[in-house]
PDB file of N, CA, C and O in Angstrom:
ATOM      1  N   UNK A   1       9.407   6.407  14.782  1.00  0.00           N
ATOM      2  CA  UNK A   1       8.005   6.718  14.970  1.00  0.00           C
ATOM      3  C   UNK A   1       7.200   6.242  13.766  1.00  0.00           C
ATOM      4  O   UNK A   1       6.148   5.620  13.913  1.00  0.00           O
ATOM      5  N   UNK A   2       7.689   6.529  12.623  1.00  0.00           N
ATOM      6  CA  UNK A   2       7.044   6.197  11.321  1.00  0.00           C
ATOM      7  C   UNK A   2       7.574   4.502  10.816  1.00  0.00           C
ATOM      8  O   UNK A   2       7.000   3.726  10.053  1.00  0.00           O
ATOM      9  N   UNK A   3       8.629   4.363  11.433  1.00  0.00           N
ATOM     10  CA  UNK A   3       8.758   3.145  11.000  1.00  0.00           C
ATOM     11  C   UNK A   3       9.944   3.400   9.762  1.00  0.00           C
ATOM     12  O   UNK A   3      10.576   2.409   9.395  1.00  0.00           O
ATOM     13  N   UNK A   4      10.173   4.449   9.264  1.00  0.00           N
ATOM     14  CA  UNK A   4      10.663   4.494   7.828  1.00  0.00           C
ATOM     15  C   UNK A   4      11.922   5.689   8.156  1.00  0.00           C
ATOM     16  O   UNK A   4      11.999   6.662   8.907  1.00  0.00           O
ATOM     17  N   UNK A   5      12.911   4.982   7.078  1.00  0.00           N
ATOM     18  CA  UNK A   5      14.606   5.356   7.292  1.00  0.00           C
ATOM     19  C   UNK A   5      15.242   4.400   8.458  1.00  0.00           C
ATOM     20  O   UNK A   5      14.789   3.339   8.887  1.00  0.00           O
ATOM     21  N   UNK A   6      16.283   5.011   8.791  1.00  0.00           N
ATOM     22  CA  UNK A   6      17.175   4.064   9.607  1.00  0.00           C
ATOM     23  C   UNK A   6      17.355   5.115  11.097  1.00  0.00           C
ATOM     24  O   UNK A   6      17.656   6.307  11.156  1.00  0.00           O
ATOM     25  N   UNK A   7      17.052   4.176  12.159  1.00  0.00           N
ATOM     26  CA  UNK A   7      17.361   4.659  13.506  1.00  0.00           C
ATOM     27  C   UNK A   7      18.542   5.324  14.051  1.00  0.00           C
ATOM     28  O   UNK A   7      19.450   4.616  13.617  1.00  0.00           O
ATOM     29  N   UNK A   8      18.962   6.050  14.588  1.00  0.00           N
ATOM     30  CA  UNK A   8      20.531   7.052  15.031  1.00  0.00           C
ATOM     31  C   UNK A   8      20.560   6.235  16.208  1.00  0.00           C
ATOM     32  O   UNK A   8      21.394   6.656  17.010  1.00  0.00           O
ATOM     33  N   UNK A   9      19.466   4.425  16.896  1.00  0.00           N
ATOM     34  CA  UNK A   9      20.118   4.824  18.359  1.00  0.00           C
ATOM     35  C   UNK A   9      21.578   4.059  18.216  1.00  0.00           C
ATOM     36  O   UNK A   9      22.088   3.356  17.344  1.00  0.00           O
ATOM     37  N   UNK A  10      21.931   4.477  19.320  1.00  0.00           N
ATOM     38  CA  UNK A  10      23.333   3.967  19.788  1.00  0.00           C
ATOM     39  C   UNK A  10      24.352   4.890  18.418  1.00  0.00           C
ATOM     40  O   UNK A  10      25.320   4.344  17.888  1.00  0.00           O
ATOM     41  N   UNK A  11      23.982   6.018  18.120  1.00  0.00           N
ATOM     42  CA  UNK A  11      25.060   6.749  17.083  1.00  0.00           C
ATOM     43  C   UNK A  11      24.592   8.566  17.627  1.00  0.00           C
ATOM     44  O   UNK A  11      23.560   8.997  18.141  1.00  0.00           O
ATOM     45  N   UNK A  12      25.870   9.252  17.222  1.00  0.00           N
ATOM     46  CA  UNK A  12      25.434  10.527  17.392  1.00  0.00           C
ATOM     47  C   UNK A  12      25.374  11.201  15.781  1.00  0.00           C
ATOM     48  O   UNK A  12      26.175  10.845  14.916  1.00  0.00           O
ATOM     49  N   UNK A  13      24.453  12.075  15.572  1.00  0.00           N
ATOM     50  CA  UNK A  13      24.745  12.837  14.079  1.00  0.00           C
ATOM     51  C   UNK A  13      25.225  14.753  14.441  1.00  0.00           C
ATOM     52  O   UNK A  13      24.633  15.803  14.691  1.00  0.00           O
ATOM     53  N   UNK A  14      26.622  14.275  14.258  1.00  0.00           N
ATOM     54  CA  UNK A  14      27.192  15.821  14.078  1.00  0.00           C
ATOM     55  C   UNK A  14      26.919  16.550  12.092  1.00  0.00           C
ATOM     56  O   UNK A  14      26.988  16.058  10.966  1.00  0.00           O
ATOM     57  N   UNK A  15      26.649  17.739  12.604  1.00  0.00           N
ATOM     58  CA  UNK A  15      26.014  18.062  11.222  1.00  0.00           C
ATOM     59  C   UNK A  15      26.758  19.778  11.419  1.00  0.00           C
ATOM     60  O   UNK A  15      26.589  20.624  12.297  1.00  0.00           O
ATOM     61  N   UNK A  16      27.494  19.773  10.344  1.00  0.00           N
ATOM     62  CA  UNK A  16      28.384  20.848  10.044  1.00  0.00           C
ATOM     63  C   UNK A  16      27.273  21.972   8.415  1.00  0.00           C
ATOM     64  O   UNK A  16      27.340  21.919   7.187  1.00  0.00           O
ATOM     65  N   UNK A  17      26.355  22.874   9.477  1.00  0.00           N
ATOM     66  CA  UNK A  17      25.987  23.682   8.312  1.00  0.00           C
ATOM     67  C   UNK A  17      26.527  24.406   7.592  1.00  0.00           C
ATOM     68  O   UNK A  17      25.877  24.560   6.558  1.00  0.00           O
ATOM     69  N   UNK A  18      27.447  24.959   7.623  1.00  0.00           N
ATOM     70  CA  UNK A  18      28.215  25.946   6.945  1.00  0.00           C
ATOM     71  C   UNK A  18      28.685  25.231   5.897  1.00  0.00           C
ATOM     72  O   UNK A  18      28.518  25.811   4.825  1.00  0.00           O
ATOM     73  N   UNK A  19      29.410  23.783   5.803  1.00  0.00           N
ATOM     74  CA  UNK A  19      29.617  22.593   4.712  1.00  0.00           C
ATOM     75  C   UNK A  19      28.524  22.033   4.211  1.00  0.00           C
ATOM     76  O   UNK A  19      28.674  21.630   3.057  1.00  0.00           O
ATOM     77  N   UNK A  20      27.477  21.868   4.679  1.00  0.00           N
ATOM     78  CA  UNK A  20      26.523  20.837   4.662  1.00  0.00           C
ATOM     79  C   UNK A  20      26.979  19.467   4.492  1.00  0.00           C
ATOM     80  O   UNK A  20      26.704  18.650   3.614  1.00  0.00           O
ATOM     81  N   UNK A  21      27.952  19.360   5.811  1.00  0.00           N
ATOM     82  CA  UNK A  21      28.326  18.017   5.860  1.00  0.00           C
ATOM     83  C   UNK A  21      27.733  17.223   7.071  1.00  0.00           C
ATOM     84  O   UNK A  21      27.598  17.648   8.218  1.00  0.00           O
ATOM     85  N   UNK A  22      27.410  16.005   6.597  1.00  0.00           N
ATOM     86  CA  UNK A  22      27.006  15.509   8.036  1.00  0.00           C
ATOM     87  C   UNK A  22      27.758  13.956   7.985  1.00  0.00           C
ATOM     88  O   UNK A  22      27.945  13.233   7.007  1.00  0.00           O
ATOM     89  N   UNK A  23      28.228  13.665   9.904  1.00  0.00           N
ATOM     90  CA  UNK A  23      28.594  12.369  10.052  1.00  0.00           C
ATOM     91  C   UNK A  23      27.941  11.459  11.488  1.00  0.00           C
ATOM     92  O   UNK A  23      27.179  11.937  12.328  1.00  0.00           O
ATOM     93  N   UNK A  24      28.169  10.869  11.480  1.00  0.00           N
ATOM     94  CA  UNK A  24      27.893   9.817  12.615  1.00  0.00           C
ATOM     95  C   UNK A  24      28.871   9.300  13.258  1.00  0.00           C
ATOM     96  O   UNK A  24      29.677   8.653  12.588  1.00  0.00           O
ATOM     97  N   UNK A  25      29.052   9.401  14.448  1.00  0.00           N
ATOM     98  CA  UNK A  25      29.973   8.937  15.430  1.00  0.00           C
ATOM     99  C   UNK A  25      28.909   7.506  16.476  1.00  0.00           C
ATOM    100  O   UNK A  25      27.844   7.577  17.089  1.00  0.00           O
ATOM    101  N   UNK A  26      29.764   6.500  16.257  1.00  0.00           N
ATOM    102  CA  UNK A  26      28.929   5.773  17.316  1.00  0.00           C
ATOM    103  C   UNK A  26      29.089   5.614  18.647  1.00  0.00           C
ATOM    104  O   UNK A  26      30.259   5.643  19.027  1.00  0.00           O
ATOM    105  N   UNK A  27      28.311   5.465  19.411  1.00  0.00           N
ATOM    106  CA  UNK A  27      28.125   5.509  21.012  1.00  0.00           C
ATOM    107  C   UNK A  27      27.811   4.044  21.730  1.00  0.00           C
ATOM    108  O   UNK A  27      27.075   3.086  21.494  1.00  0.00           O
ATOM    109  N   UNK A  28      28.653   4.364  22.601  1.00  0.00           N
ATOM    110  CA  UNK A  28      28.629   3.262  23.756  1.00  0.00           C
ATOM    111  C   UNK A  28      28.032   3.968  25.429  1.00  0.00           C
ATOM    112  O   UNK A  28      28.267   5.024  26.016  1.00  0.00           O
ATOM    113  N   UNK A  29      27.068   2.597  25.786  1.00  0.00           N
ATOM    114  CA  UNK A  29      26.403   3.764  26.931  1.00  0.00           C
ATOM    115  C   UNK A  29      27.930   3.534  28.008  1.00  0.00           C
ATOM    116  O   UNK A  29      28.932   2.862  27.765  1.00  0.00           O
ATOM    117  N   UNK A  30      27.741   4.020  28.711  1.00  0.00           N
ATOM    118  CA  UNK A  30      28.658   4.318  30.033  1.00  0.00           C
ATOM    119  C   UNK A  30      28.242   3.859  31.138  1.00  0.00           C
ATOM    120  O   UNK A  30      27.497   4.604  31.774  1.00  0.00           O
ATOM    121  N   UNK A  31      28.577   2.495  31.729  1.00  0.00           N
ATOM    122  CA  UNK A  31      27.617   2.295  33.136  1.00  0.00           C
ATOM    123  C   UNK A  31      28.092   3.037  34.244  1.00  0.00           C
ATOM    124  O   UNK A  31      27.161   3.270  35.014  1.00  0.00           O
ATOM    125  N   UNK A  32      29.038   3.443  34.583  1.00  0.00           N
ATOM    126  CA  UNK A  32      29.458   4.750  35.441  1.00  0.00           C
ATOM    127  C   UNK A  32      28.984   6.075  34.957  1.00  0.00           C
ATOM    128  O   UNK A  32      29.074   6.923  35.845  1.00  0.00           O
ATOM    129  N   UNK A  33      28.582   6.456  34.007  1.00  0.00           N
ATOM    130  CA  UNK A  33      27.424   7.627  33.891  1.00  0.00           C
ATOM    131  C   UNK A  33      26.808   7.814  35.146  1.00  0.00           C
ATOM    132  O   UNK A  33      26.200   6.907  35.714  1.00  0.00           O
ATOM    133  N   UNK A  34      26.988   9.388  35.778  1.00  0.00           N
ATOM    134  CA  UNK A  34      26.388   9.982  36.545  1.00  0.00           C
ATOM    135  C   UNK A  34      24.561  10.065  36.742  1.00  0.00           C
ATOM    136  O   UNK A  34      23.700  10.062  37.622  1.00  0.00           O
ATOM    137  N   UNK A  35      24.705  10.129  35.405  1.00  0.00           N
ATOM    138  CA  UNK A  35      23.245  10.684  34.868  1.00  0.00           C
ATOM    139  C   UNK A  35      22.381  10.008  34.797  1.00  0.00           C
ATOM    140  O   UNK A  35      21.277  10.277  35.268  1.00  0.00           O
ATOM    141  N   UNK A  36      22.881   8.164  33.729  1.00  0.00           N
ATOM    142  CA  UNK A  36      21.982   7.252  32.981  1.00  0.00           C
ATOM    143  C   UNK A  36      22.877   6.126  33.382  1.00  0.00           C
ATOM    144  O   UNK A  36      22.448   5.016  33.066  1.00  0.00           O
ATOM    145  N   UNK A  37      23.842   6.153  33.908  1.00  0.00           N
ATOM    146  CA  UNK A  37      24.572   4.988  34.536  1.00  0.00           C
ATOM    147  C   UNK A  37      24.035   3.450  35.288  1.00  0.00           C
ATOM    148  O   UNK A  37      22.906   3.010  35.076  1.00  0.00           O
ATOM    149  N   UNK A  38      24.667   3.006  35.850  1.00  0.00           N
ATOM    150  CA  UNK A  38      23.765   1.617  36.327  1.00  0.00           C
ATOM    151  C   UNK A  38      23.630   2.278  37.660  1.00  0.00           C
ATOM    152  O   UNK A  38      22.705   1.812  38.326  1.00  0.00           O
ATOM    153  N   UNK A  39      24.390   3.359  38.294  1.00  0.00           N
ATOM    154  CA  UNK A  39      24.236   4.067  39.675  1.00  0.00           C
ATOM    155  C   UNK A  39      24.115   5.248  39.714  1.00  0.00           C
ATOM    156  O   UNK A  39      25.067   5.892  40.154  1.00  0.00           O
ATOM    157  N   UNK A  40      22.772   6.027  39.221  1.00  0.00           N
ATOM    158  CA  UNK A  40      23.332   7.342  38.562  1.00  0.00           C
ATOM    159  C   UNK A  40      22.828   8.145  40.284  1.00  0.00           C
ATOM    160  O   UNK A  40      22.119   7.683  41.178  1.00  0.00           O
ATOM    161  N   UNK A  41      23.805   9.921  40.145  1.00  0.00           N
ATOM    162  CA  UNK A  41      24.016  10.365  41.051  1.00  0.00           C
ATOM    163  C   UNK A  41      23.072  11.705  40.718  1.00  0.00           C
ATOM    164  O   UNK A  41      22.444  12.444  41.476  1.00  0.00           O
ATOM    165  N   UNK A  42      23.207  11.706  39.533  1.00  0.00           N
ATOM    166  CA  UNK A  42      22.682  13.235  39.314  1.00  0.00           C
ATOM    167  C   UNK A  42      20.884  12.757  39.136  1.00  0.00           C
ATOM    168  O   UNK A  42      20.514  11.937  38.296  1.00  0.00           O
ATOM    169  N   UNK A  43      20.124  13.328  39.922  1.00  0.00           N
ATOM    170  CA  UNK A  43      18.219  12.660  39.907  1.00  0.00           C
ATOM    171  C   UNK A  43      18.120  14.110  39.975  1.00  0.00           C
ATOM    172  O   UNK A  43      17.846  14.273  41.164  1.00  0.00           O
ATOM    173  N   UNK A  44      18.163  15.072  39.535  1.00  0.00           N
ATOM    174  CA  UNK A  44      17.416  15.656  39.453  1.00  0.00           C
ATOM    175  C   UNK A  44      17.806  17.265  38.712  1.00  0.00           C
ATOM    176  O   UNK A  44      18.995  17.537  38.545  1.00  0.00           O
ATOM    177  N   UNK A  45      16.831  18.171  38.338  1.00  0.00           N
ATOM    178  CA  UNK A  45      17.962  19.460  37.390  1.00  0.00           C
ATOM    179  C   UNK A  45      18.480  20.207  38.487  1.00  0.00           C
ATOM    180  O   UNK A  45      18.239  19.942  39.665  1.00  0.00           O
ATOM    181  N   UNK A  46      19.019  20.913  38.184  1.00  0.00           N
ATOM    182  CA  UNK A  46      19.990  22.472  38.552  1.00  0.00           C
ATOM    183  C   UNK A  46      19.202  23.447  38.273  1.00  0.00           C
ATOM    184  O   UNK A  46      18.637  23.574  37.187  1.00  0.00           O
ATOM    185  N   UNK A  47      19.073  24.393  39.446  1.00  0.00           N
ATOM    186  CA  UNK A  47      18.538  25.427  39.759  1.00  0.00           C
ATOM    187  C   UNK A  47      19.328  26.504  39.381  1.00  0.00           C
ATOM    188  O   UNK A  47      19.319  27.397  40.229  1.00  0.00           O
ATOM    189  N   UNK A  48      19.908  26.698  38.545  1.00  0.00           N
ATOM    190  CA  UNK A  48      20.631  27.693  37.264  1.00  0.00           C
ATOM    191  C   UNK A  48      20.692  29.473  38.310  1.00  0.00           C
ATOM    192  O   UNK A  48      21.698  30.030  38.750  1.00  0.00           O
ATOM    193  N   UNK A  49      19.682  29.788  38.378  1.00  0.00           N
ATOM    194  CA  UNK A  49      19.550  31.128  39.228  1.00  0.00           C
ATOM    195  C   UNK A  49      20.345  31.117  40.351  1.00  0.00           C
ATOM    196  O   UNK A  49      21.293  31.843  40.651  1.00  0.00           O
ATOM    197  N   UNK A  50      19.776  30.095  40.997  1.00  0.00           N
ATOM    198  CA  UNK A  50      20.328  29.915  42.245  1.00  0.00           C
ATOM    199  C   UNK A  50      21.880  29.564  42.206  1.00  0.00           C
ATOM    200  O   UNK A  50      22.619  30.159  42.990  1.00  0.00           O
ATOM    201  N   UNK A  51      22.289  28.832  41.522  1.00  0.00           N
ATOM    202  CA  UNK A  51      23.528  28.048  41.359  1.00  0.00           C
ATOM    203  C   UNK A  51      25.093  29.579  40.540  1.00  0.00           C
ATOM    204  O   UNK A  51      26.313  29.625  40.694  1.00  0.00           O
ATOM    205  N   UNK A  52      24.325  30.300  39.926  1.00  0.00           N
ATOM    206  CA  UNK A  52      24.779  31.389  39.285  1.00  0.00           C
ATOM    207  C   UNK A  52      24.471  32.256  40.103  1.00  0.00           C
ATOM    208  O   UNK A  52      25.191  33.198  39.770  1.00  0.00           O
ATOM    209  N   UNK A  53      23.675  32.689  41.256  1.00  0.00           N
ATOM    210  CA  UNK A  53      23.419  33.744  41.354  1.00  0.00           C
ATOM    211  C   UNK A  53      22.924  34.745  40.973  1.00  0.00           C
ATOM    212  O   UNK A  53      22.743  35.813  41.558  1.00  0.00           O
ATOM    213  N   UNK A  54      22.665  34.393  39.862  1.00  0.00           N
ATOM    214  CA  UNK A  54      22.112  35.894  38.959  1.00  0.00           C
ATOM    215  C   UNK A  54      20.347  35.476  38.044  1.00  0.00           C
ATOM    216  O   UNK A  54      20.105  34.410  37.479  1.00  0.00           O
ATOM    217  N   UNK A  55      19.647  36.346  38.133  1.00  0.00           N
ATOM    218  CA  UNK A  55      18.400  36.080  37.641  1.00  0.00           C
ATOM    219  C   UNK A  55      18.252  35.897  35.924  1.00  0.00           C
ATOM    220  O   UNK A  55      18.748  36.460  34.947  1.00  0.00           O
ATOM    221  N   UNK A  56      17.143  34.625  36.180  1.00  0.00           N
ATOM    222  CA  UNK A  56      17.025  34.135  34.514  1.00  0.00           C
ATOM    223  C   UNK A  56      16.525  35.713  33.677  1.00  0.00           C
ATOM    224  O   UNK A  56      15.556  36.417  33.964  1.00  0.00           O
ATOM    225  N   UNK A  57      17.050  35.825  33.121  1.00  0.00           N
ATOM    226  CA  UNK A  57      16.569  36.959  31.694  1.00  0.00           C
ATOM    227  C   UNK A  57      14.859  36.737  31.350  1.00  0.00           C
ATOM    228  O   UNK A  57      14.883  35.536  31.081  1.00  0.00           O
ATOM    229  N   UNK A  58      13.868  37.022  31.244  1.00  0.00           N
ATOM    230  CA  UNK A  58      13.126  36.744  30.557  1.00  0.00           C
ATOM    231  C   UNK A  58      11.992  36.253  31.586  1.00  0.00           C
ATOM    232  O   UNK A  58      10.894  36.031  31.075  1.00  0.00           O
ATOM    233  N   UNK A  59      12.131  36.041  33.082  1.00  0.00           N
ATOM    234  CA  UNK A  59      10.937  35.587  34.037  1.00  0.00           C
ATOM    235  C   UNK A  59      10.230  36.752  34.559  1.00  0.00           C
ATOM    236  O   UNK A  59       9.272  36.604  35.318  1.00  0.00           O
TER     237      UNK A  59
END
């Protein structure tokens, strides 16, 4: 956004607070991904209540 530091895409940052350690794992997309794939299956969210049965806390 700012232009300034170095980009995470195509990397994940796992960050261990209790150490204050942090690393980077790099990522490859997945074209069989359900989600973001070249054919994805999943279009749309989950209805959580419904799918559980039981009512959201807090509506």
């Amino acid at each position: 956004i700012l232009g300034a530091g170095e980009s995470l895409s195509g990397r994940l940052l796992l960050i261990d607070a209790l150490d204050m350690d942090f690393r980077t794992v790099k990522l490859r997309r997945n074209p069989e991904c359900p989600l973001c794939g070249d054919e994805p299956t999943v279009t749309e969210l989950i209805d959580y209540e419904q799918f559980c049965g039981m009512p959201v806390i807090g509506d």
